[in-house]
DOLOLO-414128 format. One line per field, with one value per atom (N, C-alpha, C): residue number from 1; residue in three letters; atom name; z, y, x. Coordinates in Angstrom, 3 decimals. Layout:
REM residues N
seq c(NUM, ...) $
type c(ALA, ...) $
atom c(CA, ...) $
z c(Z, ...) $
y c(Y, ...) $
x c(X, ...) $
REM end
This chain:
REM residues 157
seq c(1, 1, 1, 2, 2, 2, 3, 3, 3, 4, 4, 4, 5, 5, 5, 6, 6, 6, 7, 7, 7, 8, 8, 8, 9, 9, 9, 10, 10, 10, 11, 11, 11, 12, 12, 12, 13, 13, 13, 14, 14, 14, 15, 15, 15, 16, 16, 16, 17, 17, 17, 18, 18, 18, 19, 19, 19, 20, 20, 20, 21, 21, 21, 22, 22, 22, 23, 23, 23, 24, 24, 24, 25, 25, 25, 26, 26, 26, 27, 27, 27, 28, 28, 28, 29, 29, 29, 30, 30, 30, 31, 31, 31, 32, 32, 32, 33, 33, 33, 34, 34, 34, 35, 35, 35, 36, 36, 36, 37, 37, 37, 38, 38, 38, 39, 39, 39, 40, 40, 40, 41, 41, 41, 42, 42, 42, 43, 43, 43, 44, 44, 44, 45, 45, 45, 46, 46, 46, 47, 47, 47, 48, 48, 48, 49, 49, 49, 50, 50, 50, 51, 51, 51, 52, 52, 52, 53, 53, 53, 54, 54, 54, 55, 55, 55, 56, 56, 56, 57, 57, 57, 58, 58, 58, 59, 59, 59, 60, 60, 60, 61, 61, 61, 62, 62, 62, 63, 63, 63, 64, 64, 64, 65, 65, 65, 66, 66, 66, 67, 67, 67, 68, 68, 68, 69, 69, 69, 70, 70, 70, 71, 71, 71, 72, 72, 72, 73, 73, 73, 74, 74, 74, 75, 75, 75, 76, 76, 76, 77, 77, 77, 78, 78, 78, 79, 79, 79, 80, 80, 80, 81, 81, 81, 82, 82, 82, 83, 83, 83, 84, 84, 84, 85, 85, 85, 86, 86, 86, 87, 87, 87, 88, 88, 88, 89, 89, 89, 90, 90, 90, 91, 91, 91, 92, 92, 92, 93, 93, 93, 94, 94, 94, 95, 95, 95, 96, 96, 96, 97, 97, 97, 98, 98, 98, 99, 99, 99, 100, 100, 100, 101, 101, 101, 102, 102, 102, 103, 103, 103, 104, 104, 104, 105, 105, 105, 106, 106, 106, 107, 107, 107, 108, 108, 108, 109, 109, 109, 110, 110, 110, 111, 111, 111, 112, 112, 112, 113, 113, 113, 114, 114, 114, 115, 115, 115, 116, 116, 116, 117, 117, 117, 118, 118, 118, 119, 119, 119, 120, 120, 120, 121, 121, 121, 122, 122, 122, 123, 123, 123, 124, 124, 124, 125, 125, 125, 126, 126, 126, 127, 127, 127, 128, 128, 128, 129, 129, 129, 130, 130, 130, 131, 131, 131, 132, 132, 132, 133, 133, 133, 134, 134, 134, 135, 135, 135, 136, 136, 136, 137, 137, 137, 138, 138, 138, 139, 139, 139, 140, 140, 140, 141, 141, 141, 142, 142, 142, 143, 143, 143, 144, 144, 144, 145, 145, 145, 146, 146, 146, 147, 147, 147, 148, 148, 148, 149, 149, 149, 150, 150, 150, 151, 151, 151, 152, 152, 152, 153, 153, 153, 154, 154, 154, 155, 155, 155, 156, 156, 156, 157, 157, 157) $
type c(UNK, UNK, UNK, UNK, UNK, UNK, UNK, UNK, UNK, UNK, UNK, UNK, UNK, UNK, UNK, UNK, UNK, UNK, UNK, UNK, UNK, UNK, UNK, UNK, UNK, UNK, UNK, UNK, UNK, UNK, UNK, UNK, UNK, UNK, UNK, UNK, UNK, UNK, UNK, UNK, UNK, UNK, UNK, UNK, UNK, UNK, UNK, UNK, UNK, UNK, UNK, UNK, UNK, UNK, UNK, UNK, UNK, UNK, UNK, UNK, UNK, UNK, UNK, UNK, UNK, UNK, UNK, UNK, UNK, UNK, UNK, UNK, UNK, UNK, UNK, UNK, UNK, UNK, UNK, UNK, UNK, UNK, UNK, UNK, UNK, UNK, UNK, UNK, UNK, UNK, UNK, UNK, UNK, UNK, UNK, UNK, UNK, UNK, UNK, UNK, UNK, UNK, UNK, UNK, UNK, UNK, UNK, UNK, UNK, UNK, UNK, UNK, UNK, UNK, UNK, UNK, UNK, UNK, UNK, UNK, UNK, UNK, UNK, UNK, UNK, UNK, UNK, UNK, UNK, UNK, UNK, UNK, UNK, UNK, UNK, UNK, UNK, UNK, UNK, UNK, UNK, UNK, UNK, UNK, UNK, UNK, UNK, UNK, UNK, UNK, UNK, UNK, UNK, UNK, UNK, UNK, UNK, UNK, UNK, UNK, UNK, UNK, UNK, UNK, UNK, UNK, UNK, UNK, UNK, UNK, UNK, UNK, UNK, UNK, UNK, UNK, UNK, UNK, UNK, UNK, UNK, UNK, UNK, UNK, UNK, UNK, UNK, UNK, UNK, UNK, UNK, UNK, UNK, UNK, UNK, UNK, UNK, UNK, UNK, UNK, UNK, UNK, UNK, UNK, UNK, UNK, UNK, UNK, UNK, UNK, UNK, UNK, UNK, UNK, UNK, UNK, UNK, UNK, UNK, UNK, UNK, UNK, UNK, UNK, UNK, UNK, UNK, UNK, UNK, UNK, UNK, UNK, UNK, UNK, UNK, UNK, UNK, UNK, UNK, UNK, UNK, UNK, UNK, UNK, UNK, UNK, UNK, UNK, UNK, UNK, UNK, UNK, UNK, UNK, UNK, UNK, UNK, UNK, UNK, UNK, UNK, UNK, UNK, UNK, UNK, UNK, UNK, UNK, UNK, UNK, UNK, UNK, UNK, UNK, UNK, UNK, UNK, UNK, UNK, UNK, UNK, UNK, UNK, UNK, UNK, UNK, UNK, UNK, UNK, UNK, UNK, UNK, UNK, UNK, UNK, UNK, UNK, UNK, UNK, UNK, UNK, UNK, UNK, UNK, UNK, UNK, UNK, UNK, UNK, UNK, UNK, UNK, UNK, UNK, UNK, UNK, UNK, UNK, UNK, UNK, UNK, UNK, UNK, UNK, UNK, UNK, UNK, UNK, UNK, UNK, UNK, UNK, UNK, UNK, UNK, UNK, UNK, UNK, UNK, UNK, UNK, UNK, UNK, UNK, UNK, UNK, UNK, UNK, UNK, UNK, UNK, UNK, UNK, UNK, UNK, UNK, UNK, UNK, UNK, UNK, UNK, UNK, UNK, UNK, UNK, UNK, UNK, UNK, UNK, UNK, UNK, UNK, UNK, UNK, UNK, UNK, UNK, UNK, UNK, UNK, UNK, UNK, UNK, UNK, UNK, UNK, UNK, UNK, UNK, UNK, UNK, UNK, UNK, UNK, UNK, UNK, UNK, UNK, UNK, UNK, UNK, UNK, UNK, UNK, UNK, UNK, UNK, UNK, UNK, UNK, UNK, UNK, UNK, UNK, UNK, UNK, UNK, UNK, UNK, UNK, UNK, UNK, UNK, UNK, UNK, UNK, UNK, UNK, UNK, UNK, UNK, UNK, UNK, UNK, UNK, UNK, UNK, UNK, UNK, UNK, UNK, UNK, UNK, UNK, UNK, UNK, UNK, UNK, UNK, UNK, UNK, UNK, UNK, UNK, UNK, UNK, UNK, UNK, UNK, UNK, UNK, UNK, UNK, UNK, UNK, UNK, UNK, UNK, UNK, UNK, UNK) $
atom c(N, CA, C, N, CA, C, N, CA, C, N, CA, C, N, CA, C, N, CA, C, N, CA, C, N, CA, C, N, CA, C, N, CA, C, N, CA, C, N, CA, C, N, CA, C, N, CA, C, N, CA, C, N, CA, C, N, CA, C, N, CA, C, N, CA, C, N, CA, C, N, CA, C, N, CA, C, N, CA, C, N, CA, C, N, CA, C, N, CA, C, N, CA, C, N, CA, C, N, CA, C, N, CA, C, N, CA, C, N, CA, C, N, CA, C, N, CA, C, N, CA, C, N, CA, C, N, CA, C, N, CA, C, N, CA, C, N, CA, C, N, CA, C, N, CA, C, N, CA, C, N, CA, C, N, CA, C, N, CA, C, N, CA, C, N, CA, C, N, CA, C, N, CA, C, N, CA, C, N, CA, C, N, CA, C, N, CA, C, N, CA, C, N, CA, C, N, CA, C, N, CA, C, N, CA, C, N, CA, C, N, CA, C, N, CA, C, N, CA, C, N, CA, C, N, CA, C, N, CA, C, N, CA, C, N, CA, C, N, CA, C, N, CA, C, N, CA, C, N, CA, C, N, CA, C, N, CA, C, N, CA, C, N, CA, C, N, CA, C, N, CA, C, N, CA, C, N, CA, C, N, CA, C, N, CA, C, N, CA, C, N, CA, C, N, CA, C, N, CA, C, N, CA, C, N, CA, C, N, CA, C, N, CA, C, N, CA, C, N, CA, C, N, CA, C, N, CA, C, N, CA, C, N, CA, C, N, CA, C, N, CA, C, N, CA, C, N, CA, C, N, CA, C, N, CA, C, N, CA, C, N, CA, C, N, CA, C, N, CA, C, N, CA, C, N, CA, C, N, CA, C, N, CA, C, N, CA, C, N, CA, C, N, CA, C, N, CA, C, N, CA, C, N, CA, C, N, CA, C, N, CA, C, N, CA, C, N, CA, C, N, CA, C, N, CA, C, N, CA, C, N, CA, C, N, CA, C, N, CA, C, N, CA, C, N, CA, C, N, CA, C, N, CA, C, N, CA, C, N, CA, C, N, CA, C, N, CA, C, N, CA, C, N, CA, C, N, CA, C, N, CA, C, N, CA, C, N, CA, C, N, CA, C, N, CA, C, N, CA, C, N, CA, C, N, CA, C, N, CA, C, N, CA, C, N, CA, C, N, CA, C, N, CA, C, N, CA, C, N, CA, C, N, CA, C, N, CA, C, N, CA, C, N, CA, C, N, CA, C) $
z c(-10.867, -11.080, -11.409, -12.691, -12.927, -12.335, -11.793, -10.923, -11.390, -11.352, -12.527, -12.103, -12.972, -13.194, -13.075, -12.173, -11.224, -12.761, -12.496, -13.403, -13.342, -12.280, -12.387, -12.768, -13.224, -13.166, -14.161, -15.278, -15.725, -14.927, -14.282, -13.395, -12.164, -12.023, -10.834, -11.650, -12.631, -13.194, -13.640, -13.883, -14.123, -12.378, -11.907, -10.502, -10.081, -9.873, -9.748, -10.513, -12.316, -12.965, -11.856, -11.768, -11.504, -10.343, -8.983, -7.969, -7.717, -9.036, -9.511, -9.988, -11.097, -11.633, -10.665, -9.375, -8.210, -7.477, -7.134, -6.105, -6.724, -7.802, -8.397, -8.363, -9.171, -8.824, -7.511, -6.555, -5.415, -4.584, -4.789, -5.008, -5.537, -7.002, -7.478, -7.253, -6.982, -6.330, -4.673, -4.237, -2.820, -3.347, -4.010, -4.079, -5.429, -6.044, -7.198, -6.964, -6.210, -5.744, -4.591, -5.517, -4.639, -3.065, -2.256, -1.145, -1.092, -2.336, -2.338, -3.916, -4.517, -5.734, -6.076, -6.727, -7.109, -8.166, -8.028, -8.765, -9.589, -10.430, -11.905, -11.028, -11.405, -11.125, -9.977, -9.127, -7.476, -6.865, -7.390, -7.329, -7.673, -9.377, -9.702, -9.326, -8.871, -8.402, -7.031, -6.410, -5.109, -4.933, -6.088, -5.982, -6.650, -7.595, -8.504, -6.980, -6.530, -5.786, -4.365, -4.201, -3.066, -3.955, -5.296, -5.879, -6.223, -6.184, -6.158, -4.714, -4.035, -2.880, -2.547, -2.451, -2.707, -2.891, -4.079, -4.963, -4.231, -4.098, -3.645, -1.948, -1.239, 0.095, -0.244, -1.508, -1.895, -2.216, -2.984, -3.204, -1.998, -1.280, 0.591, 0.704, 0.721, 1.551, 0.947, -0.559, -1.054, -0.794, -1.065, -0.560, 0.220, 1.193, 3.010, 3.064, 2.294, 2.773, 1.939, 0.773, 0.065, -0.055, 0.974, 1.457, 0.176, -0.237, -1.835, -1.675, -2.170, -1.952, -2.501, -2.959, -3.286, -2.544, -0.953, -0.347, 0.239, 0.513, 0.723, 0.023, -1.423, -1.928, -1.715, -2.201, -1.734, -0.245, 0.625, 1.714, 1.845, 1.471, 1.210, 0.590, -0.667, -1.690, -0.943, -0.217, 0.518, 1.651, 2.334, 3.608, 2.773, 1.717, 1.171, 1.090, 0.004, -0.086, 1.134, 2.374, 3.542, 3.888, 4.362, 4.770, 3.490, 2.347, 1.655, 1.552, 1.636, 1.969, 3.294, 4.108, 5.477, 5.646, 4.888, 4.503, 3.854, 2.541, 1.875, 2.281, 3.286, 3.794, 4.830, 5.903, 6.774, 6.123, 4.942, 4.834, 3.590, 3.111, 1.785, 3.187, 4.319, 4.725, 5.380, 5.157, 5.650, 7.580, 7.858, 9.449, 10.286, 11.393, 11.752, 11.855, 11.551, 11.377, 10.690, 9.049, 8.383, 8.935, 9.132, 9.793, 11.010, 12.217, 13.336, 12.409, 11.709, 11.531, 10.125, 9.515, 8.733, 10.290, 11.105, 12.375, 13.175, 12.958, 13.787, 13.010, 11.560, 10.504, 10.588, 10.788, 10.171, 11.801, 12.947, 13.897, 14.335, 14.264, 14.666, 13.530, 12.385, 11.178, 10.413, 9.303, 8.573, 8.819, 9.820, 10.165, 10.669, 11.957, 12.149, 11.637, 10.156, 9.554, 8.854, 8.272, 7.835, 8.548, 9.613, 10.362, 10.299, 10.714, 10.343, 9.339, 8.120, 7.149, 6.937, 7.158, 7.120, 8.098, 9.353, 10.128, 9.880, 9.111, 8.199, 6.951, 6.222, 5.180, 6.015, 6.843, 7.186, 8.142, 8.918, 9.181, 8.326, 7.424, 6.172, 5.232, 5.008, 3.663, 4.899, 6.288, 7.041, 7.093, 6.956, 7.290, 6.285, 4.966, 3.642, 4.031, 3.944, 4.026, 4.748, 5.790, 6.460, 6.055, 5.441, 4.575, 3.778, 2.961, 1.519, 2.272, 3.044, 3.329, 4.456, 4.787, 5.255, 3.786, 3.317, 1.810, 0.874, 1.470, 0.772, 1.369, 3.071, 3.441, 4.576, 4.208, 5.322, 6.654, 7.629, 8.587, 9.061, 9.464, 9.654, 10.814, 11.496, 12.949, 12.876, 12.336, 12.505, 10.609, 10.884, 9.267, 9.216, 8.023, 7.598, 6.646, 5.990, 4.601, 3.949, 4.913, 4.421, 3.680, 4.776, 4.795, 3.222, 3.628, 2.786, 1.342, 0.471, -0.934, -1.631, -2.503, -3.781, -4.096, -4.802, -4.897, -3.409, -3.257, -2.420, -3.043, -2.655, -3.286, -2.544, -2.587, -1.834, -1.431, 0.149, 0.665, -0.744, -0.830, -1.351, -0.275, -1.155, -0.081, -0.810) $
y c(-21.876, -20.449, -20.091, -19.382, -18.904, -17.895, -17.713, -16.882, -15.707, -14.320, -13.134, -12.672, -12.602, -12.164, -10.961, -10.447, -9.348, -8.551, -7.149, -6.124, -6.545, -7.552, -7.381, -8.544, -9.572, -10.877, -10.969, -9.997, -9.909, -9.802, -8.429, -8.479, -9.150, -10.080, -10.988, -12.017, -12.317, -13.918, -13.212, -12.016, -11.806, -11.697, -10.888, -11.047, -12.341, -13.846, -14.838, -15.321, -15.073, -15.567, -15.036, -13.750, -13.158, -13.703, -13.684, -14.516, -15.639, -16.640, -17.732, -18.014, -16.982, -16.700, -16.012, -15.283, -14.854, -15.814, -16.541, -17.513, -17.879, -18.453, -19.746, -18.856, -17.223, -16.612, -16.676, -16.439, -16.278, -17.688, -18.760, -19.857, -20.022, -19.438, -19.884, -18.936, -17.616, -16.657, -17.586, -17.851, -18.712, -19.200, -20.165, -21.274, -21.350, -19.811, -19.393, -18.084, -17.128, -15.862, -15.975, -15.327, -15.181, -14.266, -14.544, -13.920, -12.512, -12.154, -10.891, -10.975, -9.431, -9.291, -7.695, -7.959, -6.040, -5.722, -4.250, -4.177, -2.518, -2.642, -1.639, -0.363, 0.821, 2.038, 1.752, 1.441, 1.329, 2.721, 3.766, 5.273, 6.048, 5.026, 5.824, 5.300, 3.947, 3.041, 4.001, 3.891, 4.604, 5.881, 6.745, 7.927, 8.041, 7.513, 7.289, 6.923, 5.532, 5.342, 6.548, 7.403, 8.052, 9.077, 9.748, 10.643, 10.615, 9.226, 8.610, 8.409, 8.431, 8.532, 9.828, 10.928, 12.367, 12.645, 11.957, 12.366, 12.070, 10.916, 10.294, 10.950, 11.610, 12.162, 13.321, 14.449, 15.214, 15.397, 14.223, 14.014, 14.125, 13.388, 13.492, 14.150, 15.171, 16.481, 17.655, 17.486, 18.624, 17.958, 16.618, 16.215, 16.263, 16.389, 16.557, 18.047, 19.027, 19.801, 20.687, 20.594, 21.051, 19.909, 18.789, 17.702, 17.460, 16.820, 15.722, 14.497, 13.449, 11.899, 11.835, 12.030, 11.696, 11.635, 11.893, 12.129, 10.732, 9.629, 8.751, 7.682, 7.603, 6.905, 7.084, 8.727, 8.768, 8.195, 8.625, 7.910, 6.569, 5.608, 4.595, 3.978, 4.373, 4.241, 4.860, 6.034, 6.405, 5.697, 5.196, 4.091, 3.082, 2.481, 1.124, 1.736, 2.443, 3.326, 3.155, 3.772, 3.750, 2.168, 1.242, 0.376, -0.160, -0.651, -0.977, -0.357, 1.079, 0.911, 1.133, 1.001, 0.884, -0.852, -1.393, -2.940, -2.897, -2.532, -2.709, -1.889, -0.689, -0.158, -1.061, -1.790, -3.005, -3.827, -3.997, -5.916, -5.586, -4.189, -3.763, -3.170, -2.962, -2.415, -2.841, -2.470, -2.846, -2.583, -3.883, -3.862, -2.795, -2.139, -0.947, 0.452, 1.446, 2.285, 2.381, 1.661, 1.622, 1.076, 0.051, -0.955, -0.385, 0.622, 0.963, 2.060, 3.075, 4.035, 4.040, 2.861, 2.051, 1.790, 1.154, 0.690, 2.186, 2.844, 4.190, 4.673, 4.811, 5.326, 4.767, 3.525, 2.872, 3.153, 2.630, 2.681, 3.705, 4.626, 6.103, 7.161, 7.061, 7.673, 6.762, 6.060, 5.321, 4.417, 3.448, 2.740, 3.470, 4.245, 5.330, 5.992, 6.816, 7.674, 6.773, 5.645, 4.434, 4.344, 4.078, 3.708, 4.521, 6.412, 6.752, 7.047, 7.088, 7.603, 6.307, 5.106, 3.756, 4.725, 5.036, 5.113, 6.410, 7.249, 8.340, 7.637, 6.786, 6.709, 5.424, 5.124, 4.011, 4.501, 5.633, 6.730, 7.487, 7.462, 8.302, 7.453, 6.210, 5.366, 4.644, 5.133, 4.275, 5.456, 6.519, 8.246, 7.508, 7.523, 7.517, 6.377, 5.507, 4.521, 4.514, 5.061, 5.655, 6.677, 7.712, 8.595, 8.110, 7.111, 6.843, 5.750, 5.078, 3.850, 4.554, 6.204, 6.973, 7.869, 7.692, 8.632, 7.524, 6.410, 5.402, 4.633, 5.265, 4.524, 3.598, 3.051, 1.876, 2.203, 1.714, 1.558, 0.887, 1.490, 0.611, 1.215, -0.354, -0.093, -0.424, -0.894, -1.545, -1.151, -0.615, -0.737, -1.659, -2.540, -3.626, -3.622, -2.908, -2.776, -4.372, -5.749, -6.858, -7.307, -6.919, -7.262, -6.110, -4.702, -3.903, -3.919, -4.304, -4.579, -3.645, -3.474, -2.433, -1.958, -1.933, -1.485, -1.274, 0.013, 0.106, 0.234, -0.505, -0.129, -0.194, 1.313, 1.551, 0.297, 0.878, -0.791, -0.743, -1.704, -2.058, -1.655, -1.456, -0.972, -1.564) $
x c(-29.943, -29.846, -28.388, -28.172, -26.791, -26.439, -25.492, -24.807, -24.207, -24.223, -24.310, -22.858, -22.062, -20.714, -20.671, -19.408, -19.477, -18.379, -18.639, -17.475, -16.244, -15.686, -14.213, -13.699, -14.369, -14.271, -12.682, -12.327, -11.057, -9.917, -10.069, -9.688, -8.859, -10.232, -9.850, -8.881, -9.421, -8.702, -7.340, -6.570, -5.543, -4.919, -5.110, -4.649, -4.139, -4.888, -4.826, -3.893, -3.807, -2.537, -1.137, -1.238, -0.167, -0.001, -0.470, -0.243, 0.309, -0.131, 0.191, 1.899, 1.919, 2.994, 4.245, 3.871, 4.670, 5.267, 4.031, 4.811, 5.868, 5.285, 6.332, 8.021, 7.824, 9.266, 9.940, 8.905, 9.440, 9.987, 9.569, 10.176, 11.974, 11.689, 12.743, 13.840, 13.754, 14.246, 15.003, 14.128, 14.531, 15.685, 15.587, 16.733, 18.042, 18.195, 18.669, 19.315, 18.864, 19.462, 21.085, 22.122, 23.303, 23.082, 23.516, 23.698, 24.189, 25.423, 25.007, 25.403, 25.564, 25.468, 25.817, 26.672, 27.344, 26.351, 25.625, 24.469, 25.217, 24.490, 24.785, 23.740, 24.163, 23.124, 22.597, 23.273, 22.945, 21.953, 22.891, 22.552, 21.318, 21.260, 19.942, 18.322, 19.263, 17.794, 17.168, 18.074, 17.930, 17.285, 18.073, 17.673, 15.925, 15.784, 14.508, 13.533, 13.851, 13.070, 12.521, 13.705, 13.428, 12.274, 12.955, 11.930, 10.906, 10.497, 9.119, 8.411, 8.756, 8.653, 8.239, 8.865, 9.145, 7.828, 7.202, 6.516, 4.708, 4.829, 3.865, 3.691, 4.342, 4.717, 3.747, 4.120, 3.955, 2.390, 1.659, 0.554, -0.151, 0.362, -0.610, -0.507, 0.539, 0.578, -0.584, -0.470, -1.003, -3.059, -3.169, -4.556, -4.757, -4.421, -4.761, -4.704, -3.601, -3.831, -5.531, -6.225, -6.657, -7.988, -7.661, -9.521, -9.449, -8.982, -8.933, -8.940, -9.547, -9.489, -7.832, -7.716, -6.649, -4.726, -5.611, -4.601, -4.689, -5.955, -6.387, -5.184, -5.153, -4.621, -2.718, -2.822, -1.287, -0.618, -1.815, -0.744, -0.991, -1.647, -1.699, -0.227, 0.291, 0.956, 1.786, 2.431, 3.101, 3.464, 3.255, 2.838, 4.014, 3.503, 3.828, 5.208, 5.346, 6.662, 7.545, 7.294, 8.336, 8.560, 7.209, 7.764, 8.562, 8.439, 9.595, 11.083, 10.984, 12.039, 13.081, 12.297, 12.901, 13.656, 12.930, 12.956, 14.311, 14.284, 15.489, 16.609, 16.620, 17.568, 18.369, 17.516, 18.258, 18.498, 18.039, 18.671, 19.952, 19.892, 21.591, 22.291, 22.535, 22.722, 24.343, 25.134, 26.761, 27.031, 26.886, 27.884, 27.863, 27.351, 28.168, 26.898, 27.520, 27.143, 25.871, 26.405, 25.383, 23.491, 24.018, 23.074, 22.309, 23.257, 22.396, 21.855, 22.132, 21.101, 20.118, 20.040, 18.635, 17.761, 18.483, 17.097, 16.583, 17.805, 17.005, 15.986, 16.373, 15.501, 14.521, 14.206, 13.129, 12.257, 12.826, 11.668, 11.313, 12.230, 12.473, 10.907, 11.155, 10.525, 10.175, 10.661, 9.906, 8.486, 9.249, 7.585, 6.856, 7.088, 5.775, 5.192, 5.509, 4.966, 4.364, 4.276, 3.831, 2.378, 2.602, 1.514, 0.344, 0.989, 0.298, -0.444, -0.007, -0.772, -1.669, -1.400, -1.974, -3.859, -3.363, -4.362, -5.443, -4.555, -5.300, -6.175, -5.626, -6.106, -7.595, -7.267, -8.609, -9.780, -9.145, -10.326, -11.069, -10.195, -10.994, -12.000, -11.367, -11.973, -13.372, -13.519, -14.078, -15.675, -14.763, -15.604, -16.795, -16.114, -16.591, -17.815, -17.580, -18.385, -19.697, -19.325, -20.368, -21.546, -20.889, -21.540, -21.943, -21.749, -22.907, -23.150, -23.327, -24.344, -25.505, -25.434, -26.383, -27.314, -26.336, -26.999, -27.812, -27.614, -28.586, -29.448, -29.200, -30.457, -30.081, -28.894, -28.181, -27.583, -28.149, -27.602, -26.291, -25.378, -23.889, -23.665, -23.502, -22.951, -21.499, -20.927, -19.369, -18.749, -17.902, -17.670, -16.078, -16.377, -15.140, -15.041, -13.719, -13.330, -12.977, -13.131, -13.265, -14.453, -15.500, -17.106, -17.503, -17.617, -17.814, -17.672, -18.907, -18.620, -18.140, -17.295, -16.803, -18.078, -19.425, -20.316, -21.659, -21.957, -22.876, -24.152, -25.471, -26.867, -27.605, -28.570, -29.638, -30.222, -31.336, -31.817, -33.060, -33.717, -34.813, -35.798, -36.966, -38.189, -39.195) $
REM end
């Protein structure tokens, strides 16, 4: 019996290149990257990144406040946002001063607000699940966004 090829099968096989193609950077990154490095537009990287940030903050705020899925994704993408850069704030971070208040930042505000929107967005995507596997019929006692297929279909009768 041939086995029926799912919608994403492109998809998937590009993902896998890229994974492929990561490691291997991150490898060579390991054993090729200077310890430190004077960088061009230090400023605008920073600033871009915070306004993107900003931005994506902004999206949650206005979906949560106005029940939009789309606040789902922002704080998701928001989430990622802080912990990265709570990340790259301790490790560019100069001796001292600098250095203790990246760790205040980060455990203080960054990772927590992280967490939460992490714990917003999985009560919600968990709500969901629930609701259309009742709107189709299915019973779910435990929901696992591992287990849980990308497509849901009514039971058969």
């Amino acid at each position: 019996m041939k086995k029926e090829r799912h919608q994403y099968w492109i998809t998937e096989r590009v993902l896998i290149g890229t994974l492929s193609g990561l490691a291997l950077w991150m490898v060579h990154l390991a054993f090729n990257l200077p310890e430190s490095y004077r960088a061009q537009n230090w400023d605008v990287a920073w600033v871009g990144f915070d306004l993107f940030m900003f931005a994506t903050l902004a999206i949650t705020t206005w979906g949560i406040w106005k029940q939009r899925q789309i606040a789902i994704i922002g704080s998701i993408v928001s989430a990622t946002l802080l912990v990265i850069d709570s990340w790259f704030d301790i490790n560019t971070s100069q001796d001292g001063f600098d250095f203790s208040g990246a760790l205040i930042a980060a455990f203080v505000f960054q990772l927590p607000m992280a967490f939460a929107l992490i714990r917003f967005s999985r009560r919600e995507i968990h709500s969901q699940i629930r609701t259309i596997h009742g709107r189709v019929g299915i019973e779910v006692t435990r929901v696992s966004l591992i287990r849980t297929p990308l497509g849901i279909l009514p039971k058969e009768k």
